[in-house]
TORPA-4810 file (N, C-alpha, C, O; in nm, 3 decimals):
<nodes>
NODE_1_1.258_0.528_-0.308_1.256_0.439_-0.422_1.176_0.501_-0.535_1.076_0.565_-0.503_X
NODE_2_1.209_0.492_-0.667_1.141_0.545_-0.759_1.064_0.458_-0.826_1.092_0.385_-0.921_X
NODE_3_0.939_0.478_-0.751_0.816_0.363_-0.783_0.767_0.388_-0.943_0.797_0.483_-1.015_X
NODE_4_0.702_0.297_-0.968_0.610_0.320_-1.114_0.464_0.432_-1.072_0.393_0.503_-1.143_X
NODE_5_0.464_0.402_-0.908_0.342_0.486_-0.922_0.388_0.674_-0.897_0.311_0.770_-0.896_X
NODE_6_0.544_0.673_-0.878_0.558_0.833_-0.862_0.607_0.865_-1.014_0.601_0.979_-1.060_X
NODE_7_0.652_0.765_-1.080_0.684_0.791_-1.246_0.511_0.858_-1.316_0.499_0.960_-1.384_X
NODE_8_0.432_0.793_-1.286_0.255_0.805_-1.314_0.249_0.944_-1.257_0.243_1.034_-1.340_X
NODE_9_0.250_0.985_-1.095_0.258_1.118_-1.093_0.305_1.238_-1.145_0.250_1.346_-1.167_X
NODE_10_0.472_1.176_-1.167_0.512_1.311_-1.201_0.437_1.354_-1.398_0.407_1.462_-1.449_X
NODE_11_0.433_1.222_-1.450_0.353_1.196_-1.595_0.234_1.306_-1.530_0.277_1.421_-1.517_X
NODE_12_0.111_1.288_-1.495_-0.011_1.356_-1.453_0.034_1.522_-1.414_-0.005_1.632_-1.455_X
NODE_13_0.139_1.476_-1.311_0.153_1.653_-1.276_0.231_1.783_-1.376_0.210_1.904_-1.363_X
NODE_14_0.314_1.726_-1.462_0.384_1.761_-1.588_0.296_1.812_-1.685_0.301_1.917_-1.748_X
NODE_15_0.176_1.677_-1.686_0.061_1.724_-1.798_0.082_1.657_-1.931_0.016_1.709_-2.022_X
NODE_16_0.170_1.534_-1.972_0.231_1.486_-2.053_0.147_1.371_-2.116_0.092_1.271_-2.070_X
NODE_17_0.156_1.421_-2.227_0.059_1.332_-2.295_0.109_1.180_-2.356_0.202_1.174_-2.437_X
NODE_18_0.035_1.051_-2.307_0.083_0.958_-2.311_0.163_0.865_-2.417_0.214_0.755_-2.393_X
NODE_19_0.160_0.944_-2.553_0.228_0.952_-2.646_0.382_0.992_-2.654_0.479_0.938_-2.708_X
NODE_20_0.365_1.113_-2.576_0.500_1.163_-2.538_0.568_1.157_-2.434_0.681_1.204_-2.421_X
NODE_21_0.489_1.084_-2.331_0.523_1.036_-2.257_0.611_0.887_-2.250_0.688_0.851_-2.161_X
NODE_22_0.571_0.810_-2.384_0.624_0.692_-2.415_0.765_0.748_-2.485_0.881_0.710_-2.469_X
NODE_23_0.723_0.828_-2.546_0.867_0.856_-2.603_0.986_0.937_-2.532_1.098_0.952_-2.581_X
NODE_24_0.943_0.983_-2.414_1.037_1.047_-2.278_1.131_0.891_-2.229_1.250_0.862_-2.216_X
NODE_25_0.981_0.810_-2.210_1.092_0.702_-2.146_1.143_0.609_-2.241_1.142_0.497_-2.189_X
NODE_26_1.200_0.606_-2.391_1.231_0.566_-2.496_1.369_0.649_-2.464_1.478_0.611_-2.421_X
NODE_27_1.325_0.765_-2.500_1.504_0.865_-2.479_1.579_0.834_-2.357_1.702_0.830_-2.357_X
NODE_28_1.503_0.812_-2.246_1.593_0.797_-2.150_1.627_0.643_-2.152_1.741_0.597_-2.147_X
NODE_29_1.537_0.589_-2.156_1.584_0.470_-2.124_1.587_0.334_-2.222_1.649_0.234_-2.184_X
NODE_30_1.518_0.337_-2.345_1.518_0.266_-2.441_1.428_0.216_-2.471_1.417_0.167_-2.583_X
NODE_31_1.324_0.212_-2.372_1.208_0.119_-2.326_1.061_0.216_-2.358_1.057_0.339_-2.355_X
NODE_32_0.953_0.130_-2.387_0.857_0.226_-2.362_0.746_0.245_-2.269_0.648_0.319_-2.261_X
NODE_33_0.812_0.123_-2.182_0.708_0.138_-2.061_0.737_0.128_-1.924_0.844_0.071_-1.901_X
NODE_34_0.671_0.167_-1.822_0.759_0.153_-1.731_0.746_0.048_-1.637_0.788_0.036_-1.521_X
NODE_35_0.677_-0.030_-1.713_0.661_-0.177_-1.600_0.770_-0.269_-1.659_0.782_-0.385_-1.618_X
NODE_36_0.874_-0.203_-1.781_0.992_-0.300_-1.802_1.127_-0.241_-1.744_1.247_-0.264_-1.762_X
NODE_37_1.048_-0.146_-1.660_1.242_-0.037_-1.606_1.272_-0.128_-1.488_1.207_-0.190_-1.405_X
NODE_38_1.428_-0.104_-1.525_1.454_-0.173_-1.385_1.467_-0.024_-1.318_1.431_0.085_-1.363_X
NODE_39_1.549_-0.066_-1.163_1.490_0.040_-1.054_1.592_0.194_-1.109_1.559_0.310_-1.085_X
NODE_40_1.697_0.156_-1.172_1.813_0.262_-1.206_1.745_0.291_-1.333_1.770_0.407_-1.366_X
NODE_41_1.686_0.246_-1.398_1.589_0.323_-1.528_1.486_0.408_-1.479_1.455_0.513_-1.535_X
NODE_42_1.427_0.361_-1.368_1.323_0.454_-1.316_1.339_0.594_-1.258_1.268_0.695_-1.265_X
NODE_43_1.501_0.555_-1.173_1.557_0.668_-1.125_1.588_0.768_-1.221_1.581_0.890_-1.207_X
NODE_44_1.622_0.704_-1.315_1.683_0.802_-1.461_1.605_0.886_-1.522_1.630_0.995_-1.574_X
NODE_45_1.482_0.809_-1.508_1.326_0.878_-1.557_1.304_0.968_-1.463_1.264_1.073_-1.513_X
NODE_46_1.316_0.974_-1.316_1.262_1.058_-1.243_1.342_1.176_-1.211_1.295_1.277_-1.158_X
NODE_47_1.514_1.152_-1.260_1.537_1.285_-1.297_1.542_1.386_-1.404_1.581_1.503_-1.404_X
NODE_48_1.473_1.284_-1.527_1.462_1.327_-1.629_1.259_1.431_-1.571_1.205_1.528_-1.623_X
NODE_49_1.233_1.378_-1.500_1.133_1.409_-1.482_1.100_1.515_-1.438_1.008_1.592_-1.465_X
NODE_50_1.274_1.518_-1.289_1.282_1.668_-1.206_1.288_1.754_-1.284_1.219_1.856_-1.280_X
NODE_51_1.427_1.710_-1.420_1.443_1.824_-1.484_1.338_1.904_-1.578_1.341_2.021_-1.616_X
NODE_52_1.281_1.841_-1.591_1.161_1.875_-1.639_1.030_1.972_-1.559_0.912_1.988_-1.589_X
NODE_53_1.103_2.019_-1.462_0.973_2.095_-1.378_0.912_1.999_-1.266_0.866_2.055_-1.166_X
NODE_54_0.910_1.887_-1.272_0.825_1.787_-1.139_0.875_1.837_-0.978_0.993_1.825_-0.947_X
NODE_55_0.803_1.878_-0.906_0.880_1.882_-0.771_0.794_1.774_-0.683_0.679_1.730_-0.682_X
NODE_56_0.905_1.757_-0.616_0.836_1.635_-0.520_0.778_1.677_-0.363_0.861_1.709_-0.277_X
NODE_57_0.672_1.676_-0.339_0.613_1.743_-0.253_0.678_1.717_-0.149_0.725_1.603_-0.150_X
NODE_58_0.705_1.795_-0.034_0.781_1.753_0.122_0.720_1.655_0.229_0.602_1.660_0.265_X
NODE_59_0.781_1.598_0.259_0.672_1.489_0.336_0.675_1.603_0.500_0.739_1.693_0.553_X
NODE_60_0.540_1.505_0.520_0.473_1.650_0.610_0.497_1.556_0.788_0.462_1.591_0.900_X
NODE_61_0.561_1.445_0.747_0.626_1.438_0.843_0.551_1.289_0.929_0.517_1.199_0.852_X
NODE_62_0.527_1.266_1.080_0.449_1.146_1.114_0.304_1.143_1.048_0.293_1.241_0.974_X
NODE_63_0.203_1.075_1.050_0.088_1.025_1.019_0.005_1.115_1.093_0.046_1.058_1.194_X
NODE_64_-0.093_1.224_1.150_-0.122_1.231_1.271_-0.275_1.131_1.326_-0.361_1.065_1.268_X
NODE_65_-0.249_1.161_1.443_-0.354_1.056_1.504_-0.477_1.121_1.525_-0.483_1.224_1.592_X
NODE_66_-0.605_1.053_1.457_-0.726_1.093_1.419_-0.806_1.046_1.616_-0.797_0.940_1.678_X
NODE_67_-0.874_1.178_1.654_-0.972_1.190_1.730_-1.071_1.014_1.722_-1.105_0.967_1.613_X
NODE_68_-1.099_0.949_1.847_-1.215_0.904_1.866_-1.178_0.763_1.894_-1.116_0.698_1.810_X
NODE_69_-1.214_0.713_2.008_-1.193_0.536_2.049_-1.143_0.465_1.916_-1.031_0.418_1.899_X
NODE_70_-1.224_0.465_1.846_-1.212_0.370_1.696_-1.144_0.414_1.593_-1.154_0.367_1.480_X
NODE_71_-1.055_0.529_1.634_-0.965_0.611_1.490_-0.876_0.460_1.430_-0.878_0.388_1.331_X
NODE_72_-0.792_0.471_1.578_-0.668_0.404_1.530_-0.727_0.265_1.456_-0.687_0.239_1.342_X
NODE_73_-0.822_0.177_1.524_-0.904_0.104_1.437_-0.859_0.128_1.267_-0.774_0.080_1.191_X
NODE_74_-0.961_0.222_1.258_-1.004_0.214_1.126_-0.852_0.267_1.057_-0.823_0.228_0.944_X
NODE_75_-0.796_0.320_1.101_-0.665_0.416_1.032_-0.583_0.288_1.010_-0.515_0.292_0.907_X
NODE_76_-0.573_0.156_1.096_-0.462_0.094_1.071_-0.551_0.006_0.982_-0.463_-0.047_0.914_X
NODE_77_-0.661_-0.043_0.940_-0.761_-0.114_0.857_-0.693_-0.049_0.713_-0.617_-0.092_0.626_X
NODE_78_-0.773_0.093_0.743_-0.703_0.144_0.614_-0.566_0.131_0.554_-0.545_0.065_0.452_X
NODE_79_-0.505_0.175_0.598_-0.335_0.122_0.558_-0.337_-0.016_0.526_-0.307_-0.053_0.412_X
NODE_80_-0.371_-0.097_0.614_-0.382_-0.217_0.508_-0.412_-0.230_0.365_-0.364_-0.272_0.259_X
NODE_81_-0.528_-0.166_0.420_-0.579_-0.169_0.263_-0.527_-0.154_0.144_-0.541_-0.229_0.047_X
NODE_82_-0.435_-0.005_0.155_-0.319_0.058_0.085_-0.196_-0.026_0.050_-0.139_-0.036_-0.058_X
NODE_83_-0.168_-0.081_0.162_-0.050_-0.213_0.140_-0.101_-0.321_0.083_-0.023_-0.417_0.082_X
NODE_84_-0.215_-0.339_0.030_-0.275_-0.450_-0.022_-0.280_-0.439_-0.157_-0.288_-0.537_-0.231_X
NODE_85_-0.273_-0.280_-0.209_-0.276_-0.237_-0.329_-0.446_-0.211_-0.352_-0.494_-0.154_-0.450_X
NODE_86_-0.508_-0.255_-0.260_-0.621_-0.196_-0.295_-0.740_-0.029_-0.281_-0.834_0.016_-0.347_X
NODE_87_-0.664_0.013_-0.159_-0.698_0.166_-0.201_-0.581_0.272_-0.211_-0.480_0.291_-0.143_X
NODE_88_-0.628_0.325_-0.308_-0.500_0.429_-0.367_-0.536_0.520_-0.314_-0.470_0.604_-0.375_X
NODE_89_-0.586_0.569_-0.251_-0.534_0.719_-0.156_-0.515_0.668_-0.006_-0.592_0.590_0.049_X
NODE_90_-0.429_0.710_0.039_-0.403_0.635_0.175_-0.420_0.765_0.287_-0.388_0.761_0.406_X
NODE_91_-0.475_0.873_0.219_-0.500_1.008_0.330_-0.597_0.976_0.434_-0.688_0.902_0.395_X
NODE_92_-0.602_1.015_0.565_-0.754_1.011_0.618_-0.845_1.082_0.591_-0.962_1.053_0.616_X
NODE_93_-0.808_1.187_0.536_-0.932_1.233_0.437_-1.005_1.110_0.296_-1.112_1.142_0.244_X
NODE_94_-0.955_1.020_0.265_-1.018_0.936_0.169_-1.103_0.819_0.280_-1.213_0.766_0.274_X
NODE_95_-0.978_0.811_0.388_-1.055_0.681_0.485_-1.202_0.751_0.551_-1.307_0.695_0.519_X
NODE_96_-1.212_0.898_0.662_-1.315_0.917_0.667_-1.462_0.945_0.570_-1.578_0.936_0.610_X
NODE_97_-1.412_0.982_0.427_-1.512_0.990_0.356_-1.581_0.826_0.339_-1.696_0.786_0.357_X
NODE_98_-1.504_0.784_0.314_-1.557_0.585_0.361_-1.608_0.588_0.494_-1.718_0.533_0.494_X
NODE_99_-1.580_0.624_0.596_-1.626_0.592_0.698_-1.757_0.667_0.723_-1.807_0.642_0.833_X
NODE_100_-1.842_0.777_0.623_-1.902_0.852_0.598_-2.031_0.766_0.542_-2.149_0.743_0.568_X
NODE_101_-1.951_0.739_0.466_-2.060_0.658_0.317_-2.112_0.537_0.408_-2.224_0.493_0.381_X
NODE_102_-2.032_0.472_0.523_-2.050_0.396_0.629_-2.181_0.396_0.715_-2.284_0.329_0.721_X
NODE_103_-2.126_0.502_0.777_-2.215_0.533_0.900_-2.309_0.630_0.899_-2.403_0.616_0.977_X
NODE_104_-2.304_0.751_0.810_-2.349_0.855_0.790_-2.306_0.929_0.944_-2.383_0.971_1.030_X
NODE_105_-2.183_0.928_0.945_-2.140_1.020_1.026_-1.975_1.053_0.994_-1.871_0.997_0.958_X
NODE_106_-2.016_1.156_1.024_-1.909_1.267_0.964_-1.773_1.283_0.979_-1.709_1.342_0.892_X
NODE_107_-1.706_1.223_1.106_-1.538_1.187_1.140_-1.580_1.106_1.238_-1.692_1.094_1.287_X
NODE_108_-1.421_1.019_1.276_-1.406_0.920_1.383_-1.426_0.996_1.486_-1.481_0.924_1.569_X
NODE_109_-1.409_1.140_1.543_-1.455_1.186_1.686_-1.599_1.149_1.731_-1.634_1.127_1.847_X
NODE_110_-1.649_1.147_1.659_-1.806_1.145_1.633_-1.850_1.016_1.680_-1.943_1.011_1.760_X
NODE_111_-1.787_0.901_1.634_-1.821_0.751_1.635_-1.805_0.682_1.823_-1.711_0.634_1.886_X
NODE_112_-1.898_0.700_1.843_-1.901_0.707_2.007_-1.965_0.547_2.042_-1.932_0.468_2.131_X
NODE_113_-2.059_0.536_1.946_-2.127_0.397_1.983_-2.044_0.229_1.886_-1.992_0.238_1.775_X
NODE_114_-2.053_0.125_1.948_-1.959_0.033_1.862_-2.050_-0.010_1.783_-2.003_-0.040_1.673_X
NODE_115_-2.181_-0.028_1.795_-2.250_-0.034_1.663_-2.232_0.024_1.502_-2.237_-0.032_1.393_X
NODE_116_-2.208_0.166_1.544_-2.204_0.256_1.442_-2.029_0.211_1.386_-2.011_0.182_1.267_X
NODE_117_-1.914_0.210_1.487_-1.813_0.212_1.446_-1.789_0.063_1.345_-1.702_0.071_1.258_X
NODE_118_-1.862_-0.066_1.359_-1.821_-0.185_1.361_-1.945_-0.204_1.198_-1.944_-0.309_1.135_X
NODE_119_-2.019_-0.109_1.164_-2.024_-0.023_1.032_-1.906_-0.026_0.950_-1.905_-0.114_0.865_X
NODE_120_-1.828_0.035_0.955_-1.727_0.090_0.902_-1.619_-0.028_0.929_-1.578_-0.075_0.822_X
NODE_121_-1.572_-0.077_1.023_-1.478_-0.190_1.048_-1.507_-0.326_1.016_-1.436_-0.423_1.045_X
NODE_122_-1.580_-0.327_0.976_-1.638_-0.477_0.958_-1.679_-0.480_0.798_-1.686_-0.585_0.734_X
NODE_123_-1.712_-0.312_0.726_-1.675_-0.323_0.560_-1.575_-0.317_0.491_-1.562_-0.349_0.373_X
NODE_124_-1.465_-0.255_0.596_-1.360_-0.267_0.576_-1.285_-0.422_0.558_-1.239_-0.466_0.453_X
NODE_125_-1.286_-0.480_0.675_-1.233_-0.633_0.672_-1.325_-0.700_0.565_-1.259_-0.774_0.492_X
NODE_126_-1.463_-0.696_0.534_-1.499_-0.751_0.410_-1.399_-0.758_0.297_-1.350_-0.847_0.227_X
NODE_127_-1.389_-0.609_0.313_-1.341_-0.566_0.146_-1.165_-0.638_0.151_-1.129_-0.728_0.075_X
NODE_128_-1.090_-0.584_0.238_-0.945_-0.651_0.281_-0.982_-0.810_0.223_-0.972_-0.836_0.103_X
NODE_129_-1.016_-0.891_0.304_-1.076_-1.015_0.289_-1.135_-1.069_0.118_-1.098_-1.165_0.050_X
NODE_130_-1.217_-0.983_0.096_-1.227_-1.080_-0.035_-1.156_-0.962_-0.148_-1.150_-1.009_-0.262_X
NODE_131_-1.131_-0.895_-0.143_-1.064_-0.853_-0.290_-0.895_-0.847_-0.226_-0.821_-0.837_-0.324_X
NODE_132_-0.807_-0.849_-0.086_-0.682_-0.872_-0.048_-0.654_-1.003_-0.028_-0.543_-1.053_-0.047_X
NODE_133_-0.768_-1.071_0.018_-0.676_-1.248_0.070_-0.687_-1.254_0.243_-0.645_-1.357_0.296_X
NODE_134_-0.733_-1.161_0.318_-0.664_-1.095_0.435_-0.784_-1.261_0.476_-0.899_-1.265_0.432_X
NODE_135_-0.738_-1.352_0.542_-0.796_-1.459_0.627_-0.801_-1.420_0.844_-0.742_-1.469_0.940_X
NODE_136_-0.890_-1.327_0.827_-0.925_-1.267_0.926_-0.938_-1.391_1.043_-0.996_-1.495_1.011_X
NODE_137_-0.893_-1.378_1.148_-0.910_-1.481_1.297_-0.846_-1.618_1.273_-0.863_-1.691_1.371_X
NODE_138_-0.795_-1.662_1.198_-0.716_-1.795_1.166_-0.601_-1.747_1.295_-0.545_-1.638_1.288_X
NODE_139_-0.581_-1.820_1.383_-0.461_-1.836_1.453_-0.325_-1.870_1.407_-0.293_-1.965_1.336_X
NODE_140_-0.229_-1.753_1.473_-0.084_-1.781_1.425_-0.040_-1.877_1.410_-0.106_-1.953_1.480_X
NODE_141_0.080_-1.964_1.331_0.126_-2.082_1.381_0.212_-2.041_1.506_0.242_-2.129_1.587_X
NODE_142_0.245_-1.931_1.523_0.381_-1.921_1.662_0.360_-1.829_1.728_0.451_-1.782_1.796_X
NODE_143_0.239_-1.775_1.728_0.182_-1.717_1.818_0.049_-1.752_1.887_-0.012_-1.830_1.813_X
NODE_144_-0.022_-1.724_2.001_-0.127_-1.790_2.066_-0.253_-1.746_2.034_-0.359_-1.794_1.994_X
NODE_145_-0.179_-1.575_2.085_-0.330_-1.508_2.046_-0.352_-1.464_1.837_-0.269_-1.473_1.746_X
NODE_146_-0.440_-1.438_1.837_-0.532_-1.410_1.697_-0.436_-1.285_1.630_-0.480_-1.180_1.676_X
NODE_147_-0.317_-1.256_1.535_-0.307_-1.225_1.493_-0.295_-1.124_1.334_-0.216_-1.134_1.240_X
NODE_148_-0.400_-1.039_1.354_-0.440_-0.966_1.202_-0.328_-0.915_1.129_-0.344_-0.898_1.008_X
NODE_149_-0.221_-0.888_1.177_-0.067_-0.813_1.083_-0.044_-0.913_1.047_-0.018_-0.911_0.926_X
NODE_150_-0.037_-1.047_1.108_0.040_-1.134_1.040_-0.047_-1.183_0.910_-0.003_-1.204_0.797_X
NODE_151_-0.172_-1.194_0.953_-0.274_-1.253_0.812_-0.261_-1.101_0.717_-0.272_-1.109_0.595_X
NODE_152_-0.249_-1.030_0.752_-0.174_-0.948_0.612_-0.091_-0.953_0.552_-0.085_-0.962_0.429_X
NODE_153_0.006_-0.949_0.644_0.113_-0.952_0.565_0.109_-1.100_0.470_0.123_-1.106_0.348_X
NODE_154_0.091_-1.188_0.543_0.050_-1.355_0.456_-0.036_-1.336_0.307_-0.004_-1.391_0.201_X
NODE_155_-0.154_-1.243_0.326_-0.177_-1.207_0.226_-0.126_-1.120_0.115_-0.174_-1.123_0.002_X
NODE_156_-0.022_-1.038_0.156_0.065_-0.998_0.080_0.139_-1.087_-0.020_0.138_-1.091_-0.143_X
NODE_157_0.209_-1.161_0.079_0.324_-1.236_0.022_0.283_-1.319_-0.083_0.357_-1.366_-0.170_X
NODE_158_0.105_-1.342_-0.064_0.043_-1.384_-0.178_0.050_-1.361_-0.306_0.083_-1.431_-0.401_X
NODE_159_-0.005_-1.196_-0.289_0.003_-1.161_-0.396_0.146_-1.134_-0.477_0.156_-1.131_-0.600_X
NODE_160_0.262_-1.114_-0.373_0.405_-1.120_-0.466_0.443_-1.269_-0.483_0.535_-1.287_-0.562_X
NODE_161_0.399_-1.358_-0.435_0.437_-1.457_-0.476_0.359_-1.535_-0.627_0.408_-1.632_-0.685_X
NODE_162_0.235_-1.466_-0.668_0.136_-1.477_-0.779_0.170_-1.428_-0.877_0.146_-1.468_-0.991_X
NODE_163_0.259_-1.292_-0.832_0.339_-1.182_-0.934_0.464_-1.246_-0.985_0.532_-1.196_-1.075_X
NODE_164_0.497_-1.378_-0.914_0.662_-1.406_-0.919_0.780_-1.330_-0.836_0.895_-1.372_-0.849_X
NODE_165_0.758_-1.236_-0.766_0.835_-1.155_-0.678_0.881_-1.245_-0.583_1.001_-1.254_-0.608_X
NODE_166_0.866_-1.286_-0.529_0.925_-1.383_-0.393_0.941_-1.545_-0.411_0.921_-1.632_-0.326_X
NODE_167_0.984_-1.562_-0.549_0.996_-1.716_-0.601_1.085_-1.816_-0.519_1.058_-1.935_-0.506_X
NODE_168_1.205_-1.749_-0.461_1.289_-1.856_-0.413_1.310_-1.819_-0.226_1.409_-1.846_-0.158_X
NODE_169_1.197_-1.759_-0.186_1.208_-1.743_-0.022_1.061_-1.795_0.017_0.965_-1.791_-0.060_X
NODE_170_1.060_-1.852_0.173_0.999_-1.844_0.244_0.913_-1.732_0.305_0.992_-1.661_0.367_X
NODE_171_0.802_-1.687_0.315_0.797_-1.583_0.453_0.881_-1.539_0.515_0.960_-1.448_0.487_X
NODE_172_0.867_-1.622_0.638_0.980_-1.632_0.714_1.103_-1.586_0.664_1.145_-1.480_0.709_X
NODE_173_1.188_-1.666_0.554_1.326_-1.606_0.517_1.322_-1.427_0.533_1.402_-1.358_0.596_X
NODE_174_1.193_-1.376_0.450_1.236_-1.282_0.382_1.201_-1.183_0.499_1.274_-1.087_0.521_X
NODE_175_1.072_-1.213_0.584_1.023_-1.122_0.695_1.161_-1.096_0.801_1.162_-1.003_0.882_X
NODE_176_1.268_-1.186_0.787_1.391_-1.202_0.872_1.492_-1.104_0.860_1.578_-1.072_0.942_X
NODE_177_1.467_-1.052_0.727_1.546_-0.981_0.687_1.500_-0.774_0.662_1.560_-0.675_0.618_X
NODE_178_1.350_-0.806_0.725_1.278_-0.661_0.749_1.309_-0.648_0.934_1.335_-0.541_0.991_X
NODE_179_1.300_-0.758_0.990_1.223_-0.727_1.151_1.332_-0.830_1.223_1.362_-0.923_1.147_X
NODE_180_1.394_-0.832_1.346_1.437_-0.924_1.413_1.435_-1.077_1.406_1.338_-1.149_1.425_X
NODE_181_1.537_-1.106_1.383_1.506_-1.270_1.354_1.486_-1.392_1.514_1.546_-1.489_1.558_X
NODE_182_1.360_-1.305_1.555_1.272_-1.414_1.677_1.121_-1.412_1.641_1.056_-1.348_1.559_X
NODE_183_1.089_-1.504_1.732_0.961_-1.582_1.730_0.847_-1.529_1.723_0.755_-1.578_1.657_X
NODE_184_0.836_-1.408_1.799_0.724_-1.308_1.852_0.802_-1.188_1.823_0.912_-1.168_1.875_X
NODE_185_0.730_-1.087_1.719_0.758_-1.006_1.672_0.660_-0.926_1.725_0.545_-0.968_1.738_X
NODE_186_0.690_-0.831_1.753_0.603_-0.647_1.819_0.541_-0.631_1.721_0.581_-0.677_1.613_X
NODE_187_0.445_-0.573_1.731_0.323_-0.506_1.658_0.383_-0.394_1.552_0.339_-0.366_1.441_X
NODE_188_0.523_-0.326_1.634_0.607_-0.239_1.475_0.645_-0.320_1.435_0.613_-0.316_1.316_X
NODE_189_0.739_-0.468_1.465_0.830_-0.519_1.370_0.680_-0.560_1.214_0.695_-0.570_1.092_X
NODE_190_0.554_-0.572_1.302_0.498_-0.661_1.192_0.440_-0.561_1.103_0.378_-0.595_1.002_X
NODE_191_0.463_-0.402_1.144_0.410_-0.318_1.052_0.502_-0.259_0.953_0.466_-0.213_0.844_X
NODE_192_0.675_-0.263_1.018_0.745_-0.281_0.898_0.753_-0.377_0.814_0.793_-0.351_0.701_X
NODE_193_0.715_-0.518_0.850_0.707_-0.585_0.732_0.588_-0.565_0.645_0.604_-0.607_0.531_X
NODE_194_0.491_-0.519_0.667_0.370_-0.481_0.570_0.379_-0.369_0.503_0.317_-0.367_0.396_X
NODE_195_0.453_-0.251_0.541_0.509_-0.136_0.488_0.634_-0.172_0.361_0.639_-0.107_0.256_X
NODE_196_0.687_-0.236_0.380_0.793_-0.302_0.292_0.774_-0.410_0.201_0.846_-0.438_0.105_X
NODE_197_0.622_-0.497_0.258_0.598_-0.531_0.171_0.473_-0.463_0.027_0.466_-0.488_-0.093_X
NODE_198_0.408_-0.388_0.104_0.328_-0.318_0.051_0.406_-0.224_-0.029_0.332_-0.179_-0.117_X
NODE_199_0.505_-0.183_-0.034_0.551_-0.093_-0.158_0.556_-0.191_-0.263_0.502_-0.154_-0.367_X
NODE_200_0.606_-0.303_-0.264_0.646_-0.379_-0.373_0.506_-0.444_-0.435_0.511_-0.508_-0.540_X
NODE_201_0.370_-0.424_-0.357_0.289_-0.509_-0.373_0.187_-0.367_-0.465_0.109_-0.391_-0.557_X
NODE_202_0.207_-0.270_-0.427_0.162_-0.154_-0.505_0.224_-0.109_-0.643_0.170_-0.043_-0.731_X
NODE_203_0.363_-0.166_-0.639_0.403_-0.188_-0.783_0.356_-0.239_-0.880_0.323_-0.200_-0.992_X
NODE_204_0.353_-0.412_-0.783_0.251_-0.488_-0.876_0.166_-0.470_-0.926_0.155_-0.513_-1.040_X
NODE_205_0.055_-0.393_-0.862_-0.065_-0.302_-0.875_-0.099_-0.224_-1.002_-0.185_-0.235_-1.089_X
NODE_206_0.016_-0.132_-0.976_0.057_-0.038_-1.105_0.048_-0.124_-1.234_-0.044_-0.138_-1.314_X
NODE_207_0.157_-0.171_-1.230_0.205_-0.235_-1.325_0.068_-0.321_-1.396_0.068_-0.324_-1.519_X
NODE_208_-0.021_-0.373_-1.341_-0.112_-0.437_-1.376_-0.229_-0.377_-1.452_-0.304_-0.421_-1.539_X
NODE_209_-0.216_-0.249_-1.380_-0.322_-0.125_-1.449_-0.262_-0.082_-1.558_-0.323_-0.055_-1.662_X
NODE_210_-0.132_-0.072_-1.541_-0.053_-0.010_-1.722_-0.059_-0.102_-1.794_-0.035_-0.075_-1.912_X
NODE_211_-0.098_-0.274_-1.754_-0.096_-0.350_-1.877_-0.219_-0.334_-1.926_-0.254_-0.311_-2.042_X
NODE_212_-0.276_-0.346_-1.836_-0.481_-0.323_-1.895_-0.546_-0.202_-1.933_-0.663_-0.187_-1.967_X
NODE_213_-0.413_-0.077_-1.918_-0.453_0.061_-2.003_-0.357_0.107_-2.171_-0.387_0.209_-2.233_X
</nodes>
């Protein structure tokens, strides 16, 4: 998908100055900003963009899995976070430097004691929590045990529903149409719906920063 935030990259990596940058997406597309493109204007921009020298880096393939009891912890905290629109680098190189500033220790291999780890996991869910919406331990309605994907994703739908993005669906409707339409959804079905919703919720994001820049 040709997001507003890879239109911003290829802008930064080009070197294009925001002047002429308004007037790139004027020629291509009529418009001068890109929180008014629709998705085939954006595309238009981004090959106006290729042609222009932009290459799009190769994706390097699965995620890999970080060393130490509490990686996956904090790695799937983080991604939230990212799907929340609230941290923009989603590398584990940005999550351990947080987990640094945390604990004063240096990677998740390291994090051996749950004191030290619950540092880092517990500023994390702060931050999710009051600047995402994320309503940590509230019980599912249709599930028994304590579900955290689902209070994300809920908090998602928040924020596209605040944006106007999801005006005429349910949750439910729309989660039906990412993941199997039953009761109890797997721990992937509920991370494709946060992945899918989190692109659209990082748009919003964007878009919010280009109005206030």
């Amino acid at each position: 998908m040709a997001t507003i935030q890879k239109i911003k990259i290829a802008q930064r990596d080009l070197n294009i100055e925001d002047g002429d940058y308004r007037t790139l997406l004027h020629r291509v597309t009529g418009k001068t900003s890109a929180t008014q493109l629709t998705i085939d204007e954006r595309k238009a921009v981004m090959r106006e963009m290729h042609r222009l020298g932009f290459k799009t880096k190769p994706a390097t393939g699965k995620r890999s899995k970080l060393q130490g009891k509490y990686a996956a912890k904090l790695q799937a905290l983080w991604i939230a976070g990212w799907n929340l629109g609230l941290i923009r680098n989603r590398d584990d190189s940005a999550m351990l430097a947080f987990v640094k500033r945390q604990t004063k220790i240096d990677h998740t291999r390291f994090l051996h004691h749950q004191s030290d780890a619950e540092k880092a996991i517990e500023a994390l869910k702060r931050w999710l929590a009051r600047d995402g919406g994320v309503k940590w331990g509230r019980k599912s309605k249709r599930e028994p045990h304590y579900n955290d994907r689902e209070q994300i994703a809920h908090a998602q739908w928040k924020i596209l529903s605040m944006a106007g993005k999801q005006p005429d669906q349910t949750p439910l409707a729309y989660w039906e149409k990412i993941a199997p339409p039953v009761r109890n959804w797997s721990d992937q079905d509920w991370i494709n719906i946060m992945n899918a919703q989190g692109e659209i919720v990082r748009e919003v994001k964007d878009a919010e920063q280009c109005a206030e820049a």
